[in-house]
VEXMARTOR-78394 format. One record per residue (C-alpha): residue number from 1; residue in one letter; x, y, z. Coordinates in nm, 3 decimals. Layout:
// VEXMARTOR-78394
+-----+---------+---------+---------+---------+
| num | residuo |      xx |      yy |      zz |
+-----+---------+---------+---------+---------+
| NUM |       A |       X |       Y |       Z |
...
+-----+---------+---------+---------+---------+
END
This chain:
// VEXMARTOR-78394
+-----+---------+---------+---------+---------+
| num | residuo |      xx |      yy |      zz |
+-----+---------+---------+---------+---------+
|   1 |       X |  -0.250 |   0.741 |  -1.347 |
|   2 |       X |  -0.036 |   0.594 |  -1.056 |
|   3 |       X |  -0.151 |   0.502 |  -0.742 |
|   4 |       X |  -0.101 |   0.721 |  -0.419 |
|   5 |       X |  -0.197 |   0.582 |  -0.084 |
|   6 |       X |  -0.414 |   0.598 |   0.171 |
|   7 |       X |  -0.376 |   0.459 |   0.574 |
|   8 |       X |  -0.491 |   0.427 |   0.848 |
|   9 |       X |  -0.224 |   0.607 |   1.068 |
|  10 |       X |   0.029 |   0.857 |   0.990 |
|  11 |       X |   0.404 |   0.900 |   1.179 |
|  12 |       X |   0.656 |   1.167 |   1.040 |
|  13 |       X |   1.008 |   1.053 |   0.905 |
|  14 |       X |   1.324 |   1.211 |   1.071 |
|  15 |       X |   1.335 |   1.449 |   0.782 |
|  16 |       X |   0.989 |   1.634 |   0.878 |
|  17 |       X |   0.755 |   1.465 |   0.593 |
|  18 |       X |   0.480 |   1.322 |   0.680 |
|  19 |       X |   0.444 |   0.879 |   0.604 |
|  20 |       X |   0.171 |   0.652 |   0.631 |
|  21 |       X |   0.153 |   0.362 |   0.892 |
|  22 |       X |  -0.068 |   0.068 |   0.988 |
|  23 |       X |  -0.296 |  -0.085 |   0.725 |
|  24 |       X |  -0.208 |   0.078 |   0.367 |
|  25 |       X |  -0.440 |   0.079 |   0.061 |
|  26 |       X |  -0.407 |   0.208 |  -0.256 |
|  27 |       X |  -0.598 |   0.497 |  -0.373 |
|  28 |       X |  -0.646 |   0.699 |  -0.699 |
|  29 |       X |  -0.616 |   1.095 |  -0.625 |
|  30 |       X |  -0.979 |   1.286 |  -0.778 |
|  31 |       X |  -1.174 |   0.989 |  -0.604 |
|  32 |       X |  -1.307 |   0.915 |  -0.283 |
|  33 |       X |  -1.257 |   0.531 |  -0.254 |
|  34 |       X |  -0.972 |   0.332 |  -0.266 |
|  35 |       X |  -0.894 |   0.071 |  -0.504 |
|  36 |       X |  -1.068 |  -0.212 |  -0.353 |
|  37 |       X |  -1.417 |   0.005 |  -0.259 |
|  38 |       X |  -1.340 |   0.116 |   0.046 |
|  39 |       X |  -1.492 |   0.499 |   0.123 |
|  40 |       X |  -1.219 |   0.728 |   0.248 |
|  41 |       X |  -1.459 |   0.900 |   0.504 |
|  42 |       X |  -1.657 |   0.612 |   0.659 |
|  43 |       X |  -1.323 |   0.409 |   0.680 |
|  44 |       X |  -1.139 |   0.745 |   0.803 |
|  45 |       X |  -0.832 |   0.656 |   0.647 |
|  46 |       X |  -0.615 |   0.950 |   0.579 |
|  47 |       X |  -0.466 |   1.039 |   0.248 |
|  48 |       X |  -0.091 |   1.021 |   0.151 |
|  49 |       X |  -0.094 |   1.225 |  -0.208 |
|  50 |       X |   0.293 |   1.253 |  -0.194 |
|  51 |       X |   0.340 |   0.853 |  -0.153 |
|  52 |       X |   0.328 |   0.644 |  -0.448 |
|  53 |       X |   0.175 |   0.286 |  -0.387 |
|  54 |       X |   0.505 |   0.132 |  -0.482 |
|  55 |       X |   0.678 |   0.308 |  -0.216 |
|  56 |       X |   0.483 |   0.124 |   0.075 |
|  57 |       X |   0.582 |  -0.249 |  -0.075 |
|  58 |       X |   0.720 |  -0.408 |   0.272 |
|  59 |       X |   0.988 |  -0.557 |   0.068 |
|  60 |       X |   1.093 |  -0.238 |  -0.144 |
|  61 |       X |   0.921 |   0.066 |  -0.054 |
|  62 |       X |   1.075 |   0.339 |   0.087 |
|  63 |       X |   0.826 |   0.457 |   0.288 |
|  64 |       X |   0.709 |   0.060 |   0.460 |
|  65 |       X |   0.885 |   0.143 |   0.787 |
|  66 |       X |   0.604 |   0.178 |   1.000 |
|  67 |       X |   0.341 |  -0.033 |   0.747 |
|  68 |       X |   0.168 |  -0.324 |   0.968 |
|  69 |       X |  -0.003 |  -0.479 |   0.624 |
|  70 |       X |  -0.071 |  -0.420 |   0.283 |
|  71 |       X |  -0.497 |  -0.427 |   0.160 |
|  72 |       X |  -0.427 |  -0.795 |  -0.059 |
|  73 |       X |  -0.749 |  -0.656 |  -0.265 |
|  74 |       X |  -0.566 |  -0.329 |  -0.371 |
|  75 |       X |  -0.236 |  -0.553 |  -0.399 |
|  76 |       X |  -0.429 |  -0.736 |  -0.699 |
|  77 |       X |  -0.625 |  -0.419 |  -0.847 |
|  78 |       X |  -0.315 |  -0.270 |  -0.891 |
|  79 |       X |  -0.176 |  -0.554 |  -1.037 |
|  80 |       X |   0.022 |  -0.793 |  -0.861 |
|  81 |       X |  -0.047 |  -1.109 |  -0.981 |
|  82 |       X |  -0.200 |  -1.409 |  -0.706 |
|  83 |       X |   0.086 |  -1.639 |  -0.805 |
|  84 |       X |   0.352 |  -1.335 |  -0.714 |
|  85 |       X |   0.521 |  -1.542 |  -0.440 |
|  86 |       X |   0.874 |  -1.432 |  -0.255 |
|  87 |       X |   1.051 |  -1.850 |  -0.299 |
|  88 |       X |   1.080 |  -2.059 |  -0.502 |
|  89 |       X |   1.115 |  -2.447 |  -0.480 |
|  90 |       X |   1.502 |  -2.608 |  -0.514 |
|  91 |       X |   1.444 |  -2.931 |  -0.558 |
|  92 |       X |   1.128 |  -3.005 |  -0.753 |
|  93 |       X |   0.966 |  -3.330 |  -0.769 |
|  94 |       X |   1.049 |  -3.548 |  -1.084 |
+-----+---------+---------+---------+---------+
END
């Protein structure tokens, strides 16, 4: 099952569909917690069925526009790896 999202705010794209902003988690549709533990309700984040968790990457997502940060927790129970980094070194010690 892929991962749909879940945020804290909401905006809506120039084409009329509706995209999730501020802090994004991932969530698994038919439960009521996201990935990391958080409850839904008590946290009052809204649900984004339509947006796949890939799609809110800040560096590839379509839908990361308005996306302030990404839950690290979810990031990792989802499967990015800790050692995932964006450089690399070019000149490495001997």
């Amino acid at each position: 099952m892929r991962a749909a999202v879940a945020a804290t705010g909401t905006w809506t794209d120039p084409d009329g569909i509706r995209a999730p902003s501020g802090e994004v988690h991932a969530w698994l549709p038919g439960t009521n917690q996201t990935v990391c533990g958080l409850s839904l309700h008590r946290s009052q984040l809204l649900r984004f069925p339509h947006v796949e968790w890939d799609d809110v990457q800040p560096l590839t997502g379509r839908d990361a526009d308005r996306v302030a940060a990404v839950c690290s927790r979810c990031a990792a129970g989802t499967g990015r790896r800790r050692d995932d980094r964006g450089w690399s070194r070019t000149n490495p010690r001997p």
